[in-house]
DSSP file (Angstrom, degrees, kcal/mol; ACC not computed):
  #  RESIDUE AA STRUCTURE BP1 BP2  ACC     N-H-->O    O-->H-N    N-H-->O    O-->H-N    TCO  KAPPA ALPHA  PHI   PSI    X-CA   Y-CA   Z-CA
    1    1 A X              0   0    0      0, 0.0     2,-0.6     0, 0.0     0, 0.0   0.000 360.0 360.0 360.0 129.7  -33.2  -10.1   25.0
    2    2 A X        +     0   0    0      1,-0.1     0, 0.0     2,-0.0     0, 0.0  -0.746 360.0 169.3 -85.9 113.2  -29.0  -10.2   24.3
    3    3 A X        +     0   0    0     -2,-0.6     2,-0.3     2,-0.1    -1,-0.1   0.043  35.8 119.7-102.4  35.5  -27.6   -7.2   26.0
    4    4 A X        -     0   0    0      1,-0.1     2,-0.3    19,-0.0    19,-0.1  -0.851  69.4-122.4-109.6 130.7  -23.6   -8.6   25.5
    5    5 A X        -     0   0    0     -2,-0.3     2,-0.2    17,-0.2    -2,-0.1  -0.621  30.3-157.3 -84.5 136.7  -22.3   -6.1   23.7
    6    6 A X        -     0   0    0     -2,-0.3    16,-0.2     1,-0.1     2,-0.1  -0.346   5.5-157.9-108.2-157.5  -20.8   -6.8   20.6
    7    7 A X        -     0   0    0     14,-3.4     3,-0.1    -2,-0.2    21,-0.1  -0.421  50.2 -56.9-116.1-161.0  -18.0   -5.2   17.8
    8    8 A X  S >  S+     0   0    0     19,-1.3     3,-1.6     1,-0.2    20,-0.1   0.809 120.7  67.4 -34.2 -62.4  -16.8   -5.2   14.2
    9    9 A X  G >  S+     0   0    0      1,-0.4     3,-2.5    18,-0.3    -1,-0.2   0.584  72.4  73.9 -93.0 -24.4  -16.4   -8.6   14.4
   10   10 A X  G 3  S+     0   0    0     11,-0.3    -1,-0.4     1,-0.3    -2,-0.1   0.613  89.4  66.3 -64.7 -11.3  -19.5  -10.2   14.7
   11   11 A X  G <  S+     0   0    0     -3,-1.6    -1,-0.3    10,-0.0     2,-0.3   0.174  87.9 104.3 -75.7  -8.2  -20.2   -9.4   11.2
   12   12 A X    <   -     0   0    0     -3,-2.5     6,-0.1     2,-0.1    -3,-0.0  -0.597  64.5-142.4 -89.2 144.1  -17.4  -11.9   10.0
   13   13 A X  S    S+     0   0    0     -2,-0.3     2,-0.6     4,-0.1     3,-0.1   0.370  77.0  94.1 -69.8  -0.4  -17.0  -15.2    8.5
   14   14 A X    >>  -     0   0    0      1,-0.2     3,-2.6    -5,-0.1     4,-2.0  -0.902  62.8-154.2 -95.2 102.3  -14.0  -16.1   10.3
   15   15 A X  H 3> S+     0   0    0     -2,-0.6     4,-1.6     1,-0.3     5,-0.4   0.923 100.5  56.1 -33.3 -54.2  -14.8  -18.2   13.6
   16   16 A X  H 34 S+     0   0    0      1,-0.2    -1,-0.3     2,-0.2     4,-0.2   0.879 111.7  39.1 -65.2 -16.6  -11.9  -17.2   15.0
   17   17 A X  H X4 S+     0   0    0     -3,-2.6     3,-5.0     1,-0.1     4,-0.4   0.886 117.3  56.7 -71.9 -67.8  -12.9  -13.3   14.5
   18   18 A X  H >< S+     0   0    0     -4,-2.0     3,-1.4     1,-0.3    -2,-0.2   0.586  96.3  58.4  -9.1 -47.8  -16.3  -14.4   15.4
   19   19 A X  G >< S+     0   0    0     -4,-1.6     3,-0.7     1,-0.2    -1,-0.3   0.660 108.1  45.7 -61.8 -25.8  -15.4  -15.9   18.8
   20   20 A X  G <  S+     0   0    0     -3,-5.0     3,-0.4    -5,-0.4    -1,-0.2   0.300  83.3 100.2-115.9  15.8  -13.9  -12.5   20.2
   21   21 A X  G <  S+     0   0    0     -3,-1.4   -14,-3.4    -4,-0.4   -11,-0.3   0.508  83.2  52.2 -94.8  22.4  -17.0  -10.3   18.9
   22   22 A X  S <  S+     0   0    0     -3,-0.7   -17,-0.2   -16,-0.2    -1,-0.2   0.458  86.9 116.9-106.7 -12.5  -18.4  -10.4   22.3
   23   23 A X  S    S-     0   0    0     -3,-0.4     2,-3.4    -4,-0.2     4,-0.3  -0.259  75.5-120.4 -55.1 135.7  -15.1   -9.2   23.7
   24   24 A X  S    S+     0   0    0      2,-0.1     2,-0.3    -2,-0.0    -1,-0.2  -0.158  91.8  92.2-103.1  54.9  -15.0   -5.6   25.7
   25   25 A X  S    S-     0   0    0     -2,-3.4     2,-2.5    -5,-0.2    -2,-0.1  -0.995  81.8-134.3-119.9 137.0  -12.5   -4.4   23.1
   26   26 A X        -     0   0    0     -2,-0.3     2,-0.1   -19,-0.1    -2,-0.1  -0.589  37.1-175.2 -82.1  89.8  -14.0   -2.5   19.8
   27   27 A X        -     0   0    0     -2,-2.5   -19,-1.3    -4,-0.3   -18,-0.3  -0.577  13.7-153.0 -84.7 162.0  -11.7   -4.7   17.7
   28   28 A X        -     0   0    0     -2,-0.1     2,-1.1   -20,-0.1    -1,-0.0  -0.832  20.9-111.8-121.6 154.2  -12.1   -3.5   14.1
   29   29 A X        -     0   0    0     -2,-0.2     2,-0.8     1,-0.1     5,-0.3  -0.796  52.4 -85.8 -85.4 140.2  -11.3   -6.6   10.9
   30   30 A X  S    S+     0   0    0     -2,-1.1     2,-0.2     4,-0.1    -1,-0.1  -0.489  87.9  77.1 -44.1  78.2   -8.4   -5.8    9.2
   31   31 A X  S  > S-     0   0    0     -2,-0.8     4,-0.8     0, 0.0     3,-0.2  -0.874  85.8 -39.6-152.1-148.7   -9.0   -3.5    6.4
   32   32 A X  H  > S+     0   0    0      1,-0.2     4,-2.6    -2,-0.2     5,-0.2   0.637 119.6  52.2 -37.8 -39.6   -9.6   -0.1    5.3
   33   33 A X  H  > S+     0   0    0      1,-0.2     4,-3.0    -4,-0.2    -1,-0.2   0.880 115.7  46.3 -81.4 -30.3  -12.0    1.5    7.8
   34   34 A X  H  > S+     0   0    0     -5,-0.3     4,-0.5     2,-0.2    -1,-0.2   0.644 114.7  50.4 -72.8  -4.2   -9.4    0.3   10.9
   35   35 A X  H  < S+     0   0    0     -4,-0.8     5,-0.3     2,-0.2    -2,-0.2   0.861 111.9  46.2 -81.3 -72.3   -6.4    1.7    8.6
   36   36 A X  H >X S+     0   0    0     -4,-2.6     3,-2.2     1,-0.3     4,-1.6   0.876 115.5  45.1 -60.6 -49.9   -8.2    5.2    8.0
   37   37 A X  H >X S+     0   0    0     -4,-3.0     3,-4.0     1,-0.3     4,-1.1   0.870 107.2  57.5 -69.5 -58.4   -9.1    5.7   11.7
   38   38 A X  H 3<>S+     0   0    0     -4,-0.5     5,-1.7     1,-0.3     4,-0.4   0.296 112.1  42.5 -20.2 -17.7   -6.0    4.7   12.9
   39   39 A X  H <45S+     0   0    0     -3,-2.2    -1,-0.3    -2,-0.6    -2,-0.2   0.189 112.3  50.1-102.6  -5.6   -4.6    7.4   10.9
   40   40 A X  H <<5S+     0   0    0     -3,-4.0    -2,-0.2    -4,-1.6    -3,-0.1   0.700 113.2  51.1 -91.8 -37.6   -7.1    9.9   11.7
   41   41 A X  T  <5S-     0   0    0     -4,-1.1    -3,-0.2    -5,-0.4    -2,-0.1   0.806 104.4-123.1 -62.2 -63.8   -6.5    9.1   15.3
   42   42 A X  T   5S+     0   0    0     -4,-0.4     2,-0.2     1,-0.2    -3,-0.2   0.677  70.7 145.3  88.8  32.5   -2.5    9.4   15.4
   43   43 A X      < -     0   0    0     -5,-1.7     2,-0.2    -6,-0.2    -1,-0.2  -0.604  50.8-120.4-100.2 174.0   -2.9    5.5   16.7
   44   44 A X        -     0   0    0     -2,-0.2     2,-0.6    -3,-0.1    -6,-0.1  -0.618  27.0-104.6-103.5-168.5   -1.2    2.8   16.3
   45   45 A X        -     0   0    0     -2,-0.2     2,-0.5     1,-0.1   -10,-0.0  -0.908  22.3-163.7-114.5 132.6   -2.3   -0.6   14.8
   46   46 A X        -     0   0    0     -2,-0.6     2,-0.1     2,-0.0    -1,-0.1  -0.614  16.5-173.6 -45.0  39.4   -3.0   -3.6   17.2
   47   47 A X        -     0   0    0     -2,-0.5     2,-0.4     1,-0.1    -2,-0.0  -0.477   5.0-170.4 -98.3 135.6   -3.0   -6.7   14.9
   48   48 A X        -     0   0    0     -2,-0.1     2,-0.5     2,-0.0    -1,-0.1  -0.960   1.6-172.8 -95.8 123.9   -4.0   -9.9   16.4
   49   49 A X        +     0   0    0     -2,-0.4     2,-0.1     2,-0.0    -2,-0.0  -0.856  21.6 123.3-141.4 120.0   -3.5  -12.7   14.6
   50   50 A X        -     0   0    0     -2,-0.5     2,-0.3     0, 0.0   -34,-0.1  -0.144  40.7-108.6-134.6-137.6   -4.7  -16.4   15.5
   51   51 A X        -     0   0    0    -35,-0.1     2,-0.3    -2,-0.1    -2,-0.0  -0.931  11.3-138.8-167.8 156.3   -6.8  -19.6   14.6
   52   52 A X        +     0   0    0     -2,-0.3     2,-0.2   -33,-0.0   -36,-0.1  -0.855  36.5 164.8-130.2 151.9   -9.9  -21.3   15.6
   53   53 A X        -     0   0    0     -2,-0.3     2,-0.1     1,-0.1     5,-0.0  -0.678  41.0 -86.7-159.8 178.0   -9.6  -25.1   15.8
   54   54 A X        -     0   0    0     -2,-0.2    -1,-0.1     0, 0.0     0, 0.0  -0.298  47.3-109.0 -61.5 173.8  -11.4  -28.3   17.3
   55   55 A X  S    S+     0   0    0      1,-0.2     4,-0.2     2,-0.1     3,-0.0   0.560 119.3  47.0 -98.4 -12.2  -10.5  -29.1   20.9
   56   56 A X  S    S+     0   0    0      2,-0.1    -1,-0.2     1,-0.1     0, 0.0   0.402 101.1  62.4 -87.8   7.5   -8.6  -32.0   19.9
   57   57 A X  S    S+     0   0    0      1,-0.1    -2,-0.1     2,-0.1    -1,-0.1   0.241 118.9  32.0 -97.3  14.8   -6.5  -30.4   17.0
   58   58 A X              0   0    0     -5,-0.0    -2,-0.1    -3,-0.0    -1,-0.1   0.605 360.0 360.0-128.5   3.0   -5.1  -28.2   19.6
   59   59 A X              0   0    0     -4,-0.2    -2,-0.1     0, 0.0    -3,-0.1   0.613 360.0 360.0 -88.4 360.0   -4.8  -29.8   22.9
């Protein structure tokens, strides 16, 4: 049994979202439902924005 908690993100097709949907932030993907609470909230918006790669197309 997996008890690592996941997010949002685990639900995505982007490896790089993918990678970080084990992370102990509740990141949200970049559209609508993360807009509206963020505005519901009185937050601001977070954006991360990266890449997922082989280990030799980055080293």
């Amino acid at each position: 049994m997996n008890t690592t908690p996941t997010n949002r993100l685990i639900h995505e097709t982007s490896l790089y979202l993918q990678q970080h949907a084990h992370n102990p932030v509740d990141w949200y993907p970049w559209g609508e439902e993360a807009l509206q609470r963020a505005q519901r909230e009185h937050k601001p918006i977070f954006l991360s924005i990266g890449y997922s790669a082989c280990h030799w197309c980055h080293v």
